[in-house]
N, C-alpha and C positions, 0 to 999 in steps of 0.2 A: 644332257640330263635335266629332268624337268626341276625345277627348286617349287614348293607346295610353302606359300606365306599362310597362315590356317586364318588370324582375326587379330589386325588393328583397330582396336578401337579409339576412336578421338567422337564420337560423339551418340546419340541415339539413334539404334537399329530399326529396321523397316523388314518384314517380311520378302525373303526370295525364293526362287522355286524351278528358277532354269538350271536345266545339264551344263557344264562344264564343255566348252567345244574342242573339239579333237581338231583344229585348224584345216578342218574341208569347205574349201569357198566352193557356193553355187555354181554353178553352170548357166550363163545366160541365155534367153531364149529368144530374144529377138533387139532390136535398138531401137529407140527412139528420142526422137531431136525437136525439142521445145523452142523458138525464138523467144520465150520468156520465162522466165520465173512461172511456174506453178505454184497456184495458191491453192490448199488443202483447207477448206473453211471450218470452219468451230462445230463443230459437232458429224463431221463428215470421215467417212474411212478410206482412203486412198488405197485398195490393192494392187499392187502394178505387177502381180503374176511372174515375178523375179525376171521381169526386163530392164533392161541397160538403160538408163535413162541420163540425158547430158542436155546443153544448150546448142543451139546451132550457129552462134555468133560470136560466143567465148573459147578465147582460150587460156590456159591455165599460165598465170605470170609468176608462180613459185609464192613467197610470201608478200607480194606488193598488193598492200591494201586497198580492198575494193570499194565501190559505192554502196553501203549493205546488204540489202537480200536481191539486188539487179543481177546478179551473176551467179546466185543459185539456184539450183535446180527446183527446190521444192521449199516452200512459205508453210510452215505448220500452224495454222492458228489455235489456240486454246482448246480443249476438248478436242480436237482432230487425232487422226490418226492415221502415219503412213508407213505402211508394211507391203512388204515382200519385194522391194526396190534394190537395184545393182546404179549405184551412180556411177557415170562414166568421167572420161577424165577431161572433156570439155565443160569447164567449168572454173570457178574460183572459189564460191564460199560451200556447194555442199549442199547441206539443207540447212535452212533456219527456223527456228520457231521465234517467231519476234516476240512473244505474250508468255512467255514458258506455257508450263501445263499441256505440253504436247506428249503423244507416243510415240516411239519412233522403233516399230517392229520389226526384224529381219530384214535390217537395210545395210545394203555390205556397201563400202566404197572401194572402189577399185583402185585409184592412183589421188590418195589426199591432196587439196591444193592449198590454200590458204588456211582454211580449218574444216575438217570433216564437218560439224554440226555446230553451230553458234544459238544458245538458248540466251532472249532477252526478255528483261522487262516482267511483269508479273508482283509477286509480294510476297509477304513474308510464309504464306502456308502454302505455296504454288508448290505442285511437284511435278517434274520433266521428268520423263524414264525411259528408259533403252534399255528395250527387249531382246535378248539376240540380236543376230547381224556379225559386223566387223570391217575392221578399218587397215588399212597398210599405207605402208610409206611416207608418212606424214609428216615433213622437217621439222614441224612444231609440235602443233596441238593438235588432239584429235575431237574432244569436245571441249569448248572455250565456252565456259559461265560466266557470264555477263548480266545475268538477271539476277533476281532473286530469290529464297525459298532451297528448295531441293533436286537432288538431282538424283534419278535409282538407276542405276547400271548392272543389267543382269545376262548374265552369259554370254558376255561379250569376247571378241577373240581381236585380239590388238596384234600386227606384226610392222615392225621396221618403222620408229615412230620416234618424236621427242618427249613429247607428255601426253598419255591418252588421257587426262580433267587437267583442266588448270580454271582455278577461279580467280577471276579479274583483278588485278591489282594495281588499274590506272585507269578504272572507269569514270567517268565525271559523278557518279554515280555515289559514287562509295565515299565514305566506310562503309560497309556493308558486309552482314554476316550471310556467307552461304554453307550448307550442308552436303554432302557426297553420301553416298552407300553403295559400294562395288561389292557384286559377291559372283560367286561361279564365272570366274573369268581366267583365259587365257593369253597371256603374254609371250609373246616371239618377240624375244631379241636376239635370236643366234645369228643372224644377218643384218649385220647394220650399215647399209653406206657410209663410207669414211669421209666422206667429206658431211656428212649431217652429224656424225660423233662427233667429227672435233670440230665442230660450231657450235656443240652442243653444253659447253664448256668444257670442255678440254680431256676427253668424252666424258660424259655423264648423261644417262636418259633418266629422267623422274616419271615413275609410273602413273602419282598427284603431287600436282603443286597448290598446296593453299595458301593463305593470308593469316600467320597469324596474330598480326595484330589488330585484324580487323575479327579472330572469334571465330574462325573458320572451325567449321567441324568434319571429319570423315571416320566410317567404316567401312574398312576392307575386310572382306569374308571368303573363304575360300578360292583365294588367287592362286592360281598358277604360274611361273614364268620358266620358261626356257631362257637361260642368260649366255649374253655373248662374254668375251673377252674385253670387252668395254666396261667400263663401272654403270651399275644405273644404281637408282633409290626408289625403294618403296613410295618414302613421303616426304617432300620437300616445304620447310616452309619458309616462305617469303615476310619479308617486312614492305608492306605494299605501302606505296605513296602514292594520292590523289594525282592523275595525270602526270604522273613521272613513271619510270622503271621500277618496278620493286628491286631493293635487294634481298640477296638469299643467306640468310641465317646459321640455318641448322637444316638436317638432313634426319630423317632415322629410317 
């Protein structure tokens, strides 16, 4: 039975406009195998025609942290945008936007590795968005904010996952205030691997994890969740310390 969250609010809202996904993944229509990182440059639109797209040198080492954007598939620069992509699961980081301010349209991951999408770097009015698509299987994160500014998530479809946003809370970086706005989205938890539940603390999935002693703000808008037999949370927040672990607080 689906559970309908209607509107958290923890901060100011942003216009959204995508359907709600019924959890039907693409169909891919052909492969293809990069020996590098593709770079999507700043002002350019990456269509890849809903092909499977992976590295041909990597393989996916679960969450063992990698050299940055060397092991992902696609480098989003500023003003770019990449749409209609299936990442495959040769791979480790995904896609990155190192500068935020990227789009990232109807790009579904297949089998998450280390983090589906890692947005870096940028400032304080930067806004990163995700447009449709969808992510599975992810131990952890499914987009990891590391940068600054904002992030818009719109009709996205999350299944079998630890946190689909988590914003950083051991960047060299920080303190640092970032913003979320999730709306028309779809959560699958009814199938959770039990061995990622209970790593997950002892199960628990968080759908966002923020900082909030660093001022974090999010809105969730019209979420969906199908829930397992596992406990999850809406919104989790962390008391984040500079290059250490956060700890976790509170929950709502």
């Amino acid at each position: 039975m689906l559970q309908f969250l209607a509107t958290f609010a923890f901060g100011a809202s942003i216009a959204f406009g995508l359907p709600v996904p019924d959890g039907t993944r693409p169909t891919s229509q052909s492969n293809v195998s990069f020996a590098e990182v593709y770079i999507v440059k700043s002002g350019e639109v990456f269509d890849g025609g809903m092909k499977t797209y992976e590295l041909s040198n990597v393989t996916c080492l679960g969450q063992t942290e990698s050299n940055g954007s060397s092991t992902a598939v696609f480098e989003v620069q500023p003003g770019a945008t990449l749409r209609n992509v299936i990442i495959g699961t040769n791979q480790m980081e995904g896609v990155h936007c190192e500068m935020s301010d990227c789009t990232i349209e109807n790009v579904w991951w297949e089998d998450v590795c280390e983090d589906a999408l890692s947005i870096k770097g940028g400032n304080a009015s930067s806004v990163s968005r995700v447009l449709g698509g969808g992510a599975r299987y992810a131990d952890d994160k499914v987009i990891q904010h590391n940068g600054f500014g904002t992030v818009v998530v719109d009709g996205f479809y999350a299944q079998d996952f630890g946190k689909l946003y988590r914003s950083c809370g051991n960047c060299k970086t920080n303190p640092r205030q970032r913003f979320l706005n999730v709306s028309n989205a779809f959560v699958d938890l009814e199938i959770i691997q039990t061995d990622r539940a209970l790593r997950l603390g002892g199960p628990n999935m968080s759908i966002v994890m923020m900082n909030e002693n660093y001022g974090d703000q999010a809105v969730l808008r019209n979420l969906y969740v199908k829930p397992s037999t596992y406990n999850y949370t809406e919104c989790t927040f962390d008391l984040a310390e500079q290059r250490a672990e956060p700890r976790q607080p509170r929950t709502s």
